[in-house]
ROZAZA-841512 format. One record per residue (C-alpha): x, y, z; residue in one letter. Coordinates in steps of 0.5 Angstrom, whole numbers, padded with zeros to 4 digits, always signed. Layout:
<recs>
XYZA/...
</recs>
This chain:
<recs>
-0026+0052-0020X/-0024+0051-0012X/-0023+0043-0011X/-0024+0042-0003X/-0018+0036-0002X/-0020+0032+0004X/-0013+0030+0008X/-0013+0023+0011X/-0009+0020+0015X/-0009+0011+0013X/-0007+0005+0017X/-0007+0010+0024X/-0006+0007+0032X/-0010+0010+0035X/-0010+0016+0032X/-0004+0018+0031X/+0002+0015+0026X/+0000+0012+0019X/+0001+0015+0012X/-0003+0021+0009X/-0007+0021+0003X/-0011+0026-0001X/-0019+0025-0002X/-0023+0028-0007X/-0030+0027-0008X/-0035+0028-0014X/-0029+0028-0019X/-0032+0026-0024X/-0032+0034-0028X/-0024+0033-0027X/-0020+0031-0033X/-0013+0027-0032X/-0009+0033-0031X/-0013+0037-0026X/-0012+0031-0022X/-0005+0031-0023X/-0005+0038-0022X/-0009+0037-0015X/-0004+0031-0013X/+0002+0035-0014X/-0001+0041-0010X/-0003+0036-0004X/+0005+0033-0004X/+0002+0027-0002X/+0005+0020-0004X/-0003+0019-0007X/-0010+0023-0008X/-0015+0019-0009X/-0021+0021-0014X/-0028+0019-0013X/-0033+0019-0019X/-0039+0016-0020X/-0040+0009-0024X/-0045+0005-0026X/-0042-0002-0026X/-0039-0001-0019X/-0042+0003-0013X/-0035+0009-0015X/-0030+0009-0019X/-0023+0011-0016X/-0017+0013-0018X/-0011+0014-0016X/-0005+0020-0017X/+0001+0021-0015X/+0005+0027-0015X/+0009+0024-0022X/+0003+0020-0025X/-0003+0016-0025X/-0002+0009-0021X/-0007+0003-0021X/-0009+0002-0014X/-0006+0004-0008X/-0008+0000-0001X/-0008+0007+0003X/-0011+0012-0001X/-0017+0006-0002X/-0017+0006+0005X/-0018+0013+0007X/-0023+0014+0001X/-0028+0010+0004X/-0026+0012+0012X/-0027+0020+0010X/-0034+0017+0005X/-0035+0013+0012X/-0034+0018+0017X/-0038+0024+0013X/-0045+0019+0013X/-0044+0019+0005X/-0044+0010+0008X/-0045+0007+0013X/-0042-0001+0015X/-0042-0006+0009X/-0040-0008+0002X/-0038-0004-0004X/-0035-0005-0010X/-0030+0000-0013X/-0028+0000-0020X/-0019+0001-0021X/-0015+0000-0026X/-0013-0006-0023X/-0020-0007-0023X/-0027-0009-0020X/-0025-0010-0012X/-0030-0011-0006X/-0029-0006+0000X/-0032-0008+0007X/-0033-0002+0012X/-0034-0006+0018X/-0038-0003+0025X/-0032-0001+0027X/-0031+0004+0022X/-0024+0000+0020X/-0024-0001+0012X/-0022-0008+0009X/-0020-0008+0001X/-0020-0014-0003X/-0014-0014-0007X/-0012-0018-0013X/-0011-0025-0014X/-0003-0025-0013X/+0002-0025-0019X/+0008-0028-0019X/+0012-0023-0024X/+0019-0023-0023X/+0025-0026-0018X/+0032-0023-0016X/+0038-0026-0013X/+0041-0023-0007X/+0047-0020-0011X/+0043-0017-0015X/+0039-0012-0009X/+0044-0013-0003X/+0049-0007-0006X/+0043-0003-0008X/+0041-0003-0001X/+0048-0003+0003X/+0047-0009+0005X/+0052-0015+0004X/+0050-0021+0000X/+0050-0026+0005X/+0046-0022+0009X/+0040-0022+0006X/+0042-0030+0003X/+0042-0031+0011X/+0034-0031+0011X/+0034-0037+0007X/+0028-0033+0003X/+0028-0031-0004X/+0028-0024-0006X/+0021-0024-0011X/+0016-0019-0014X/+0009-0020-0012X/+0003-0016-0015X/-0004-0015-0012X/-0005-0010-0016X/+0002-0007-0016X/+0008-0010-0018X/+0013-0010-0011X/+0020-0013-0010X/+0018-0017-0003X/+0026-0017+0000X/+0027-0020+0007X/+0032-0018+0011X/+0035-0021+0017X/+0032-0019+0024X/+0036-0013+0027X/+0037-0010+0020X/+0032-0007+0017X/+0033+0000+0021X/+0040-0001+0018X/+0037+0000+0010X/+0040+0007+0008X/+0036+0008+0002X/+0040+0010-0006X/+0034+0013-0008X/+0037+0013-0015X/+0039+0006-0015X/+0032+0003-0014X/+0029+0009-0018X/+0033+0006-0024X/+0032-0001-0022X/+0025-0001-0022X/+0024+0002-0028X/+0029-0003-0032X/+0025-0007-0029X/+0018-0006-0029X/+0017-0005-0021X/+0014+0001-0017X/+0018-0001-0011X/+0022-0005-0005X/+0018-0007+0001X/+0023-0010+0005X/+0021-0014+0012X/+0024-0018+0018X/+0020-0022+0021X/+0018-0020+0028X/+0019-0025+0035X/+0014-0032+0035X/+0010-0028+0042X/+0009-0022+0038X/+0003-0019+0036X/+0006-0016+0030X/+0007-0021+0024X/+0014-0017+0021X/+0016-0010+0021X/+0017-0006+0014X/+0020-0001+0010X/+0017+0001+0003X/+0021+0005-0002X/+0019+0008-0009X/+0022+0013-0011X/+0021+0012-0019X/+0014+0015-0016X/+0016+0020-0012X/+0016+0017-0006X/+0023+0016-0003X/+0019+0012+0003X/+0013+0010+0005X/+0010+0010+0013X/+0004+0004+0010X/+0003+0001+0003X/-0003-0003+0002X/-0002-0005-0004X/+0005-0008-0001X/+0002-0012+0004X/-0003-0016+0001X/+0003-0019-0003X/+0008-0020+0002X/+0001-0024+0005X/+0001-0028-0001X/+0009-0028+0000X/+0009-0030+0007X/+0003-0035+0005X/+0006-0039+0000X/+0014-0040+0005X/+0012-0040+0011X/+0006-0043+0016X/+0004-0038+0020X/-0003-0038+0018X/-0008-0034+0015X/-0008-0027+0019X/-0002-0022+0019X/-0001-0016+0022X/+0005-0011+0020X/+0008-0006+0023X/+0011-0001+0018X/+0014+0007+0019X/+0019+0006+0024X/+0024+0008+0021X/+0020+0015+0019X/+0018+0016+0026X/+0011+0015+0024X/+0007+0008+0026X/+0003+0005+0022X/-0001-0001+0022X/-0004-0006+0017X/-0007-0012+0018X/-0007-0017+0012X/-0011-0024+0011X/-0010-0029+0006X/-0015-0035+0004X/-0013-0041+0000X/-0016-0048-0001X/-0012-0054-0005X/-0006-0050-0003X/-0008-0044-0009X/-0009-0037-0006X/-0017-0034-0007X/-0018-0029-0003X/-0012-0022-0001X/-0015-0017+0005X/-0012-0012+0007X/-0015-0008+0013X/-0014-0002+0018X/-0017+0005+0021X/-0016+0011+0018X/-0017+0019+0021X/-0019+0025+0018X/-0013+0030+0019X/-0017+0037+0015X/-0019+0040+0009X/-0015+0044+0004X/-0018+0047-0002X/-0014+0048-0009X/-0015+0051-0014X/-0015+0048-0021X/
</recs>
């Protein structure tokens, strides 16, 4: 059996940079290690599976080249640009069943797609010692942003750790030591930021790293920015609406737009958005 993989590129500027992920459409026949096996022939950090649902407009799940995950921002995001893009849907709402649950995607007219995430979950916090020698940075550095080191989940848990401006392109990541960090301690990954200048269109600027999944960094995480928004909400007053930039240390660009509503000061609502381009097709065979 041939599988044909489509291969998206998610949260582009104009076209270029973003994160590349795979999309497989009806795969409902497809048992978890055929997906796997796809995954690990794709070589992306995530191949999203499309299948039938009959609760939810499609059931998605996601596979990177290590194992299945319960969400992933930018594959989400590539699913429903390529079922977009090839007239399988056209602009509005839909629902996709995860494991990470029931979550509302919008595909406005634009083309551009907006994933509802969950609610966040405030699962863990680290002192600045604890993270600084895994990234090379000292202690005081990181303490210097005032800002505590916490893992957020919107659907994955990530350690969300500020750095001061200046010092994110200096992280020399040890896939190892954050490999082994993260599964001591139940994390996919590090999403470190630095706020962005006051008259800049960007809210922050971002780095990713997982490599307990594989993914020794990443150029966009949606999953990350839904959680660094709930963070940056709950610290700072910098409104409902963020843009990030994430790539720039990979050469590779990519932004994505994230919005956070709240009433009585509780969060109830995490949308994380972007564009999406299709860069080819392979086939695979399983």
């Amino acid at each position: 059996m041939n599988i044909e993989v489509n291969l998206v590129n998610s949260f582009t500027v104009n076209g270029k940079g973003g994160n590349p992920a795979g999309v497989v459409l009806n795969a409902n026949q497809l048992s978890n290690s055929q997906k796997l096996k796809i995954a690990q022939s794709v070589g992306y950090s995530e191949t999203a599976f499309v299948s039938s649902d009959e609760e939810a407009d499609y059931e998605v799940s996601f596979f990177t080249t290590t194992g299945e995950v319960d969400f992933c921002g930018h594959a989400t995001l590539a699913t429903f640009s390529t079922m977009y893009q090839k007239g399988i849907l056209t602009a509005g709402s839909y629902v996709q069943r995860t494991k990470a649950g029931m979550l509302p995607v919008i595909i406005e007219p634009s083309g551009k797609v907006v994933m509802e995430q969950q609610l966040p979950q405030k699962v863990n916090c680290f002192s600045y010692q604890e993270i600084s020698n895994i990234l090379g940075l000292e202690s005081n550095i990181l303490a210097s942003t005032k800002l505590p080191i916490e893992v957020i989940s919107t659907g994955l848990p990530d350690a969300i750790i500020p750095v001061p401006n200046g010092y994110l392109d200096v992280i020399e990541p040890n896939d190892e030591l954050i490999a082994d960090f993260c599964k001591k301690h139940k994390v996919v990954g590090f999403h470190a930021f630095e706020l962005c200048e006051l008259e800049s269109k960007l809210t922050a600027s971002c780095r990713n790293f997982a490599p307990l999944f594989g993914i020794s960094e990443e150029s966009a995480t949606g999953s990350s920015s839904g959680a660094l928004a709930c963070y940056l909400t709950e610290h700072l007053a910098l409104g409902r609406d963020f843009v990030f930039e994430q790539g720039r240390a990979m050469n590779c660009t990519s932004i994505i737009t994230a919005s956070v509503e709240s009433e009585n000061s509780k969060i109830i609502s995490v949308k994380v958005g972007g564009f999406a381009s299709n860069i080819g097709t392979v086939v695979i065979p399983v």
